[in-house]
C-alpha positions in Angstrom: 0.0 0.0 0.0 2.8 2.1 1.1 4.7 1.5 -2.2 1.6 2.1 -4.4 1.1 5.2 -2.8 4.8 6.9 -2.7 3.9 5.4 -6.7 0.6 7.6 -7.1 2.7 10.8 -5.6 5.3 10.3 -7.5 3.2 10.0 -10.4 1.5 13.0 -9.5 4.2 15.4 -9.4 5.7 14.3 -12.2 2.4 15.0 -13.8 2.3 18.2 -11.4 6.0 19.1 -12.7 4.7 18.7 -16.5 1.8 20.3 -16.7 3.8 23.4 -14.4 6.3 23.4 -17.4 4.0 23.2 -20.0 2.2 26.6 -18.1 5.5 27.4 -18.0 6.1 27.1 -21.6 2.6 28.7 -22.4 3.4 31.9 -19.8 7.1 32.3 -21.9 5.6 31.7 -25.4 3.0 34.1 -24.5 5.2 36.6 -23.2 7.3 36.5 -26.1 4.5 37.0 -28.4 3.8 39.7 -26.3 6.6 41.7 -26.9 6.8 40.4 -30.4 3.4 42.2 -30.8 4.6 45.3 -29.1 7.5 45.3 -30.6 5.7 45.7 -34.3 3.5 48.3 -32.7 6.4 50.5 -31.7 7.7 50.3 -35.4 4.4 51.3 -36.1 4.3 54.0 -33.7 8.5 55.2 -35.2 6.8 55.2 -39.0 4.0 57.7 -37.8 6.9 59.6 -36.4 8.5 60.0 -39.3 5.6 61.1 -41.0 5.1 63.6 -38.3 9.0 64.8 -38.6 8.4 65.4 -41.9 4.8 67.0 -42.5 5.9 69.3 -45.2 5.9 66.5 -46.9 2.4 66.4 -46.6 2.4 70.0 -48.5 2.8 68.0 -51.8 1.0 65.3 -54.0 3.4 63.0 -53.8 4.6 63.3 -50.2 0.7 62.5 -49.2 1.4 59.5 -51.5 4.2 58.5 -49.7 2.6 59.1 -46.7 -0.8 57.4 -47.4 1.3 54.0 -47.8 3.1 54.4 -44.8 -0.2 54.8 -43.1 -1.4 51.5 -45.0 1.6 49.5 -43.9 1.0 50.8 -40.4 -2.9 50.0 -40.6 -1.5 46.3 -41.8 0.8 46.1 -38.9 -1.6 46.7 -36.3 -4.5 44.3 -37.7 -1.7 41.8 -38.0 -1.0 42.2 -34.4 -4.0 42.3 -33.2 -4.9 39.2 -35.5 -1.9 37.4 -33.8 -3.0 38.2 -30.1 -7.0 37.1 -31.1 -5.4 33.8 -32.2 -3.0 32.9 -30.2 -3.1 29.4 -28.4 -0.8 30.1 -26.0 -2.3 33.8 -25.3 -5.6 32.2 -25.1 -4.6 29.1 -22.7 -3.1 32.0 -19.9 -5.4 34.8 -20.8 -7.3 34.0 -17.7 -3.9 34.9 -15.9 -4.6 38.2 -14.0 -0.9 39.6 -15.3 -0.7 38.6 -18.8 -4.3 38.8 -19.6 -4.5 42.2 -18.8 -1.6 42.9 -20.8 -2.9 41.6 -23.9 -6.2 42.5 -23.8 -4.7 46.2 -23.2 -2.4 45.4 -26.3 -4.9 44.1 -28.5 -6.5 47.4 -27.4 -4.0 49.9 -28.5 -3.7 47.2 -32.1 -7.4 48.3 -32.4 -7.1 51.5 -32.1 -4.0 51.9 -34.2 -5.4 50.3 -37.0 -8.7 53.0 -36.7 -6.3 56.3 -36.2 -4.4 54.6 -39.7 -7.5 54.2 -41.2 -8.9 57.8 -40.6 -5.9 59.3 -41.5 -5.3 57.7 -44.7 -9.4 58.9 -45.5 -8.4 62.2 -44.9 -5.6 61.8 -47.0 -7.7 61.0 -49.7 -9.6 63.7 -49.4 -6.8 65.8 -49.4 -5.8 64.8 -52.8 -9.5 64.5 -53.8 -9.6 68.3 -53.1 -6.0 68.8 -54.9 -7.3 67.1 -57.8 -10.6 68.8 -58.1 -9.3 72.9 -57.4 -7.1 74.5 -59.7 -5.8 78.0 -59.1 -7.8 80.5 -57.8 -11.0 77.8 -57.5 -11.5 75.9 -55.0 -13.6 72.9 -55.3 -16.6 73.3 -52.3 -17.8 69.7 -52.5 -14.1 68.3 -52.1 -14.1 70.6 -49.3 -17.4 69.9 -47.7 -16.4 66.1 -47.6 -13.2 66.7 -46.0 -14.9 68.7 -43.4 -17.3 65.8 -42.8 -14.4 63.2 -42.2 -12.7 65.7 -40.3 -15.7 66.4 -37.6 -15.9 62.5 -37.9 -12.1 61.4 -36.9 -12.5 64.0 -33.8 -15.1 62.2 -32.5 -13.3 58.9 -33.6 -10.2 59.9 -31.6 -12.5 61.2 -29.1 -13.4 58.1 -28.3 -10.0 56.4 -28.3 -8.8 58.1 -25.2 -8.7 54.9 -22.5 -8.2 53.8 -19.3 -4.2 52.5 -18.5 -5.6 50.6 -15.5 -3.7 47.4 -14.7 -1.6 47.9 -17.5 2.4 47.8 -17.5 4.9 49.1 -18.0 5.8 49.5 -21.4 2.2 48.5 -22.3 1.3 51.4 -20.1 3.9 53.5 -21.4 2.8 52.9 -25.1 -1.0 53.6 -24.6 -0.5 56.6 -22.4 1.5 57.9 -25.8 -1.1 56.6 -27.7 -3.9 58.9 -25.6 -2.2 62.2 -25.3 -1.5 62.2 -29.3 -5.4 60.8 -29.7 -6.4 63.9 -27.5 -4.3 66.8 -29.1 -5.5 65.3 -32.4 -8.8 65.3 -31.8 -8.8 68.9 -30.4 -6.5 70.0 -33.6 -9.9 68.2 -35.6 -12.2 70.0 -33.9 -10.8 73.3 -34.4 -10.1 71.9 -37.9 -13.3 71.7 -38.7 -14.1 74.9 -37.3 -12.2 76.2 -39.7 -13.2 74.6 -42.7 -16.8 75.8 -41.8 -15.8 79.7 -42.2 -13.3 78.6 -45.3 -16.4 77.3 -47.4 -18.3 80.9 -46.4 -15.3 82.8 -47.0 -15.5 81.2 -50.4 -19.0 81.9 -51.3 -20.1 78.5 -50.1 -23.2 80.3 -48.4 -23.9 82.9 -51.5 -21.4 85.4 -52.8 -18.8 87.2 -51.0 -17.1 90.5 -50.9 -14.2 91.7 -49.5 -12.3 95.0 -48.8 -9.1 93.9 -49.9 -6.2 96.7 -48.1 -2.7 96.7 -49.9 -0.7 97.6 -46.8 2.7 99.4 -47.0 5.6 98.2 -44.9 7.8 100.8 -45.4 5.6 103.2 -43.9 4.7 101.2 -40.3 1.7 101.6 -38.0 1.1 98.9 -36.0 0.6 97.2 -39.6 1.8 98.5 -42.8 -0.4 101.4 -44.0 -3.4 100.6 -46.1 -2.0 102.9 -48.7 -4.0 100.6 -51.7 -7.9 99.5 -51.7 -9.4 96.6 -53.9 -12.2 94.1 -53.5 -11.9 90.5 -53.9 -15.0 88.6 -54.7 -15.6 85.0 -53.8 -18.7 82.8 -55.1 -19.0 79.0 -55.3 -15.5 78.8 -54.1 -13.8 80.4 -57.0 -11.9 83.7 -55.7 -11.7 87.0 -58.3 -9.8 89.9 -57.5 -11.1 93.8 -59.3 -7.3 94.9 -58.4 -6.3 98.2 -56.4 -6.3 101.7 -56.5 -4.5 104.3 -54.0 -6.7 104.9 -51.0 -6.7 108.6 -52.4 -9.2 107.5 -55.1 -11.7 107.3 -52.0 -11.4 110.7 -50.4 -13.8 111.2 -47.2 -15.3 114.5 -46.3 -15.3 113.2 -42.7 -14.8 110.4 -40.0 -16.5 107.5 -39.8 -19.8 106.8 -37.7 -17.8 103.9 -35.9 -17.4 104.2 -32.4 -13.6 104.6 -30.6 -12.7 103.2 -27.9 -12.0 105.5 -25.0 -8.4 104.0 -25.0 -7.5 103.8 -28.4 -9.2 107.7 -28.5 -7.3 109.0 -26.0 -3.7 107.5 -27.2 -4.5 107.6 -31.3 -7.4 110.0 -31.4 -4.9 113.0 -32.6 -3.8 110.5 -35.8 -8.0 110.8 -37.0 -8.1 106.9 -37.2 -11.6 106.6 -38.5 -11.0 109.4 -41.3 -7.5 109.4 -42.7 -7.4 105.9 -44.6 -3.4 105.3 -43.8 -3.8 105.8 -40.0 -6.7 102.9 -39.9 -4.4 100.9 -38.4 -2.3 102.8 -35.5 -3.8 100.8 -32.9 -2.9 97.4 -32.8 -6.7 96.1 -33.0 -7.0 95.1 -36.0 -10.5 94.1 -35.5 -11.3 98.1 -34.7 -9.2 98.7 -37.8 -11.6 96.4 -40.3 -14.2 97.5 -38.7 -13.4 101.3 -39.5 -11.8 99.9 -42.9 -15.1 98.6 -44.1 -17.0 102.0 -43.3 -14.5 104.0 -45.3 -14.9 102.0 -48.1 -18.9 102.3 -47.6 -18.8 105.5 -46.8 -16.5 106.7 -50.2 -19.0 104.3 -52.7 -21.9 103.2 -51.1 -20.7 99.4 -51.2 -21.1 97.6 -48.3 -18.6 94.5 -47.9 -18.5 91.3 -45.9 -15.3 91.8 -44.5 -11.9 93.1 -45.2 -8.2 91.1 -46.4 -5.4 93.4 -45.0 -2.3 91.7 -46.5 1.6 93.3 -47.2 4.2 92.5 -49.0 5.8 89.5 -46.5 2.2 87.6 -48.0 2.3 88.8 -51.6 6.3 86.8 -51.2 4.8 83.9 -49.2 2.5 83.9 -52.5 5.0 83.8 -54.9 6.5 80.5 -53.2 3.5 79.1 -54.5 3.7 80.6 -58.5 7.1 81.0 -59.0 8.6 84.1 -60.7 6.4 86.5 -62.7 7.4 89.1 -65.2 6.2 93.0 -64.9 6.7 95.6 -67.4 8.2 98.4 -65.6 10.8 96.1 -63.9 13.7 94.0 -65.4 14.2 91.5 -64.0 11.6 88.8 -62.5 9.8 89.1 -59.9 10.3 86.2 -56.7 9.6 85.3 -53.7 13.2 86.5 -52.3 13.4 90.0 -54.3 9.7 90.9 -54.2 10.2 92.7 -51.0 13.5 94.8 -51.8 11.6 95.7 -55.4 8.6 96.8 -54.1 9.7 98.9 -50.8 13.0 99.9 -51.9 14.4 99.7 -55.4 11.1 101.2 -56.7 11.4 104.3 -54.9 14.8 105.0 -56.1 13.5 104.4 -59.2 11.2 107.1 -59.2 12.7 109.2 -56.6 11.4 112.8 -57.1 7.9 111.8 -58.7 5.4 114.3 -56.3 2.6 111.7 -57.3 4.7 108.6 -57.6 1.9 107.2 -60.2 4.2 105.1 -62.2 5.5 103.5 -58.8 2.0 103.0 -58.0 0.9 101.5 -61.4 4.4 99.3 -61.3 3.1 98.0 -57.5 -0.4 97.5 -58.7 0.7 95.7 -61.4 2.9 93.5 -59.6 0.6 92.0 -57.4 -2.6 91.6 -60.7 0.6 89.5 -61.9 0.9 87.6 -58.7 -3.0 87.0 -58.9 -3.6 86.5 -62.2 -0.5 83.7 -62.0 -2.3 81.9 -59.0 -5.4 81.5 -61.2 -3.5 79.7 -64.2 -1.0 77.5 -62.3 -1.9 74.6 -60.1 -1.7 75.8 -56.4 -1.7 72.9 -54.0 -4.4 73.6 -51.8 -2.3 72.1 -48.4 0.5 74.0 -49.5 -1.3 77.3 -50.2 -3.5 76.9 -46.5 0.0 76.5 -45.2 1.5 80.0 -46.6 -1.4 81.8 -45.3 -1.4 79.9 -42.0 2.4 81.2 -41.6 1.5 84.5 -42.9 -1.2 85.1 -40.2 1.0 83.5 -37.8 3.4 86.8 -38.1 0.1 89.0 -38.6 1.2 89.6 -42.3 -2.3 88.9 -43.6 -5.2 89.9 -41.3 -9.2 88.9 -41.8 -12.0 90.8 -40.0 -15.8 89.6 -41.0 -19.0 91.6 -40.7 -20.9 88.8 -39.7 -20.3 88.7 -35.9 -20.1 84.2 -35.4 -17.7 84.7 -38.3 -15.8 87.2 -36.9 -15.6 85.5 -33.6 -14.1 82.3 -34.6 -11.6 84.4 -36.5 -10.5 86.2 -33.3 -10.5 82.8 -31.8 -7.8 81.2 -33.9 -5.6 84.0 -34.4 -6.5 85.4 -37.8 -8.0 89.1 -36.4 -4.5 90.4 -35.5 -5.6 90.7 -32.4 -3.0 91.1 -29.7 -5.2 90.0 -26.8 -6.7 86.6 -27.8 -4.4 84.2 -25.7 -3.1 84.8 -21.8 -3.9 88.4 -21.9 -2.5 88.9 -18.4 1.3 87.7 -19.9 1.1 89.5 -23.6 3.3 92.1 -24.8 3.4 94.0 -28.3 5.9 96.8 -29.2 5.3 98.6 -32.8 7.7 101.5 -34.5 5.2 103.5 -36.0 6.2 106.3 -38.6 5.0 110.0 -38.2 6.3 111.4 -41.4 5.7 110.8 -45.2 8.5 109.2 -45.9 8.8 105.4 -46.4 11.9 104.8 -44.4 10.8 101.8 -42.5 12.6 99.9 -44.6 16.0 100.9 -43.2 15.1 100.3 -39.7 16.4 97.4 -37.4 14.4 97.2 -33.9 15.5 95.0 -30.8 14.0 94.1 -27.7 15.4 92.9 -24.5 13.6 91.9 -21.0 15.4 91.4 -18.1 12.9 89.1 -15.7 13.5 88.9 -11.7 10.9 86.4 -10.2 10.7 87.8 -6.4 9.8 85.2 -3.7 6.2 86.1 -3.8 5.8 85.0 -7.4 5.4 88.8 -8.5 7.8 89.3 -11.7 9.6 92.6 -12.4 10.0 93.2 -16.1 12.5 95.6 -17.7 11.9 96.2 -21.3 14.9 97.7 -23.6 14.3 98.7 -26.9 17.1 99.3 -29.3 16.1 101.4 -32.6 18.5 101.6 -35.5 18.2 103.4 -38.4 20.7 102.3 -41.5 18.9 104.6 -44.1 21.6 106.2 -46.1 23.7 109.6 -45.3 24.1 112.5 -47.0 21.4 111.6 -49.6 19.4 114.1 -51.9 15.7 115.1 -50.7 13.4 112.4 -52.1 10.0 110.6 -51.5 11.7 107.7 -49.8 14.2 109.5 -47.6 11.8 112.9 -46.9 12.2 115.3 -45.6 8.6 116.0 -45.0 9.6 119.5 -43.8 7.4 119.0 -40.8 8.2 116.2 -38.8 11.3 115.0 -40.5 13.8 118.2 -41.5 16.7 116.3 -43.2 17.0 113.0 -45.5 17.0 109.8 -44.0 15.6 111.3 -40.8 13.2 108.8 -39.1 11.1 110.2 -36.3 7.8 108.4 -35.2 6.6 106.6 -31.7 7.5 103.8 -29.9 4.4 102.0 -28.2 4.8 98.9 -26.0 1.9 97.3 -25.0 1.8 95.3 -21.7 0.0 92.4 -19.7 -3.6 93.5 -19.1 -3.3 93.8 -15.0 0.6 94.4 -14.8 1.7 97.7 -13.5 3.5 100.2 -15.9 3.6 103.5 -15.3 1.9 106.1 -17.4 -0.1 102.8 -19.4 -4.0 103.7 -21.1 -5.7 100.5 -21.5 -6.4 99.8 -25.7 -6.2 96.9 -27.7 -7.8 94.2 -24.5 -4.2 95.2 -23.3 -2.1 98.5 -22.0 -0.3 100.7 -23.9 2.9 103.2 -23.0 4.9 105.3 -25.4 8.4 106.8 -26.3 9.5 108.9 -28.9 12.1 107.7 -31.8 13.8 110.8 -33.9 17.1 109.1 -35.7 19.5 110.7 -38.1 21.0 108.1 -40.6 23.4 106.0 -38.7 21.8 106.7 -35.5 20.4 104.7 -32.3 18.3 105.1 -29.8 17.3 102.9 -26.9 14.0 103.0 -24.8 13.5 101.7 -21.6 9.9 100.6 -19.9 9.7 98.8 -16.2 6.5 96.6 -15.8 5.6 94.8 -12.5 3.6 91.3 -13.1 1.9 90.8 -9.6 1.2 86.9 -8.9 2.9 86.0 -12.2 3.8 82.5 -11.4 1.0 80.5 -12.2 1.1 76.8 -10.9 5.2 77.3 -10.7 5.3 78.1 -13.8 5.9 81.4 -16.0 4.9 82.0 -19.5 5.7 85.4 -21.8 3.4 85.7 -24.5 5.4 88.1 -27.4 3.4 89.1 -30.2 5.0 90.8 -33.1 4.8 93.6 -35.5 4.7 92.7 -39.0 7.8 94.5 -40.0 10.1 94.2 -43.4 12.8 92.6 -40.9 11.3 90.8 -38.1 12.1 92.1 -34.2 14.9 90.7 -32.5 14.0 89.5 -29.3 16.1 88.2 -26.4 15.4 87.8 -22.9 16.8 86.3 -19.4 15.1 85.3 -16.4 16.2 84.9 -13.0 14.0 83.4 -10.2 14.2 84.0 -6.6 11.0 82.0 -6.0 12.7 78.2 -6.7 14.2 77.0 -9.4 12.3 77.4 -13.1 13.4 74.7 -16.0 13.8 76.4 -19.3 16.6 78.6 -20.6 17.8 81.2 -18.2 18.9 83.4 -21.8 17.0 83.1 -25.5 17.3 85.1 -28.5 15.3 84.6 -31.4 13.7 86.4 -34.5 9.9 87.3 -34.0 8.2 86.1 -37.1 5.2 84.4 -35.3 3.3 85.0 -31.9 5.3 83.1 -29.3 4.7 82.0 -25.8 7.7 81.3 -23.3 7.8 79.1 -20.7 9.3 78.4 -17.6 8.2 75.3 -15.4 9.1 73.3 -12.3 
């Protein structure tokens, strides 16, 4: 009995010992099919990367092309995992295991969900080239357009939905789908406000019944907070095809008197004196630009009875941005063509020496005019890509180069909303700052001035930030020069040639204390004067106290910048007595876009 028993036992952890290998086995096998699978979702994951490393590529036919089968092969990947981790014996025998089953039920997951981001985005690639394939020039095709805005609206709420729970994952299976979420969020917020867009594109376009425009030519080398709306057009949009009636000088629309548009008691009380609402090339001193259309629009009424839907403001930086897209055009008047990198150095320089003593400068005027009816008339018989030309404008507005103001007020709003108004107080109001060089004599000498901007930032213990502000102005017009239009003297303001004299304003945080400020423009506003010699600089110096301006720990500096022929230099260094802040104690960099800054713990 004894012997059959010690037989039974032994029996039985032999059997024990085999079937604890085979789990054994099962576990290992499973494992490694685990990582096998995560493994081919990370190279997934690294061939999205490189798409999004290289997304001007997407600015072209054949980079979407490219992209569209790397999106395919990734789509492939992912149902092959996922295929792999359904039928799996192994996977399937220890899937009841509390460890491992959570772990590949979380990876099958994230396969899923791969495979349904892939297949989304290769849709909207094809409607991408749908639309690219259907618009040609200066016509857009409004169906294309309607369908991508229908896929768009439905991959938010796809990726919406693809935001889930981590819990009882690990590590890297937690790792990867916490990647996974945060890009599924910021991409479905970047769809929403995608199709947002999209929605006033197809009205801007006429895709609601026809569309006017007040289309303002605005001169760089004569600053306000823009370029001066020296030129006035209208640009016409039905059924998504865009036609422009060209420009004429704003002095083809004389007014009797101001406006009936209301000023703000800021803006009055600091620009009042340069008649904003009356004198067509002072629209724009302020730096709200949705004031500015606003007052733009009633000129334009007021001089010919037309009413408009909105007004374009645009200046020579987007007229080169354009001509990125076209390629060279050819202009009687001028001898050599006319690009993308000499369009700016023609038009607000080499002109005026051209014509240097013209009182009327009318063959400058028709030579501009005609440049940019070349640039437009080009758009409409050449294939623009539409990706690439929604990225030019995009940059463009970005450094508030081309500005949009609508009439209808939902229009207008979204418009403000996603940076297009030229509005300076849009985004963290309470951290904002805005310096513009404004000219106050007829001359059109901007284009020999170089402006730089320093802040010096002391964090105090309390969180309270003390900002000094130095502005460096130089002016590199030429010495010793005849009288002309360019180089003035105006006789008024200006008394010898390459004099520069205008104002310095440098708007503040909203809330901050600066001494002397007037609230305008959502923000506050103080002033310095500029009068330069050629050769000369000048520096300005402001101090502004940010009460409470940590916020969490953390600092941010939001910089938005005038639209000038040579983009602001801006540097600034921060030192914190309230604990330590990561991010660089020194930057420099060239304003050509709004910026924020941050510092963090």
């Amino acid at each position: 009995m004894e012997t059959s028993h010690g037989t039974r036992r032994r029996n039985l952890l032999l059997v024990l010992a085999a079937l604890g290998a085979v789990v054994v086995v099962l576990v290992v096998v499973a494992l490694v099919q685990l990582l096998g699978v995560r493994s081919s979702l990370d190279g997934a994951r690294a061939s999205i990367a490189r798409i999004e490393s290289t997304k001007s590529d997407l600015l072209t036919r054949s980079g979407r092309t490219s992209a569209r089968r790397t999106l395919v092969q990734v789509r492939s990947e992912a149902r092959s995992a996922q295929r792999t981790l359904e039928g799996s014996a192994p996977l399937s025998w220890v899937g009841h295991l509390p460890v491992v089953g959570t772990q590949s039920a979380g990876l099958g997951q994230l396969a899923s969900d791969l495979a349904s981001t892939s297949q989304a985005s290769i849709r909207l690639l094809d409607d991408v080239q749908r639309l690219d394939a259907s618009s040609q020039g200066s016509s857009i095709s409004l169906p294309a357009l309607r369908m991508l805005r229908t896929d768009v609206a439905t991959t938010a709420s796809t990726l919406a939905g693809l935001d889930r729970s981590g819990s009882g994952l690990l590590w890297p299976v937690s790792g990867a789908r916490q990647r996974f979420n945060e890009k599924a969020r910021q991409a479905s917020a970047d769809m929403r406000r995608g199709d947002e867009i999209l929605g006033y594109a197809i009205s801007f376009l006429g895709g609601d019944g026809p569309r006017r425009y007040l289309l303002a030519a605005e001169n760089t080398s004569e600053m306000r907070d823009q370029g001066s709306p020296l030129s006035i057009g209208q640009l016409t949009t039905v059924d998504g095809k865009i036609d422009s009636e060209g420009t004429a000088p704003y002095t083809d629309y004389p007014l009797s008197g101001p406006v009936d548009v209301p000023i703000p008691t800021g803006t009055q009380s600091v620009f009042g004196i340069d008649r904003p609402t009356q004198l067509w090339q002072n629209a724009n001193v302020t730096a709200d630009f949705p004031f500015s259309g606003s007052v733009l629009r009633a000129m334009y009424l007021k001089a010919t009875g037309t009413a408009d839907d909105g007004v374009v403001a645009l200046d020579v930086h987007a007229l080169a941005g354009l001509l990125t897209l076209t390629g060279p055009v050819t202009v009687a008047g001028i001898s050599q063509p006319v690009t993308a990198q000499n369009v700016t150095y023609l038009l607000m320089h080499q002109l005026y020496v051209t014509y240097p003593a013209s009182p009327d400068q009318s063959e400058r005027k028709v030579t501009l005019a005609a440049v940019a009816s070349a640039v437009v008339h080009r758009i409409s018989e050449v294939h623009v890509d539409p990706a690439a030309l929604v990225h030019v404008l995009s940059n463009e507005v970005a450094g508030r180069h081309l500005l949009l103001w609508d009439a209808t007020a939902a229009n207008e709003d979204l418009v403000r909303r996603y940076g297009a108004s030229g509005a300076i107080d849009t985004d963290l109001p309470g951290r904002t700052f805005h310096l513009a060089v404004e000219n106050a004599t007829a001359t059109k000498l901007d284009f020999y001035l170089h402006t730089a901007i320093h802040q010096n930032v002391l964090i105090e213990p309390g969180g309270t930030a003390r900002i000094y502000t130095t502005v460096t102005v130089r002016n590199d017009a030429p010495a010793g020069q005849r009288p002309s239009y360019q180089l003035g003297p105006d006789n008024n303001a200006s008394h010898t040639p390459g004099q520069y004299v205008g104002p310095a304003y440098l708007w503040v945080p909203r809330g901050a204390e600066q001494q002397g400020a007037t609230a305008e423009s959502g923000l506050q506003v103080v002033g310095g004067n500029v009068d330069l010699l050629p050769g000369e600089r000048t520096t300005l110096r402001f101090s502004t106290i940010i009460p409470h301006a940590l916020r969490g720990g953390s600092l941010d500096l939001r910089w938005v910048p005038q639209p000038e022929i040579r983009p602001q230099r801006l540097s600034i260094d921060v030192v914190s007595n309230a604990g330590a802040l990561h991010g660089p104690r020194h930057l420099s960099t060239l304003l050509q876009r709004t910026t924020v800054f941050h510092w963090g713990r």
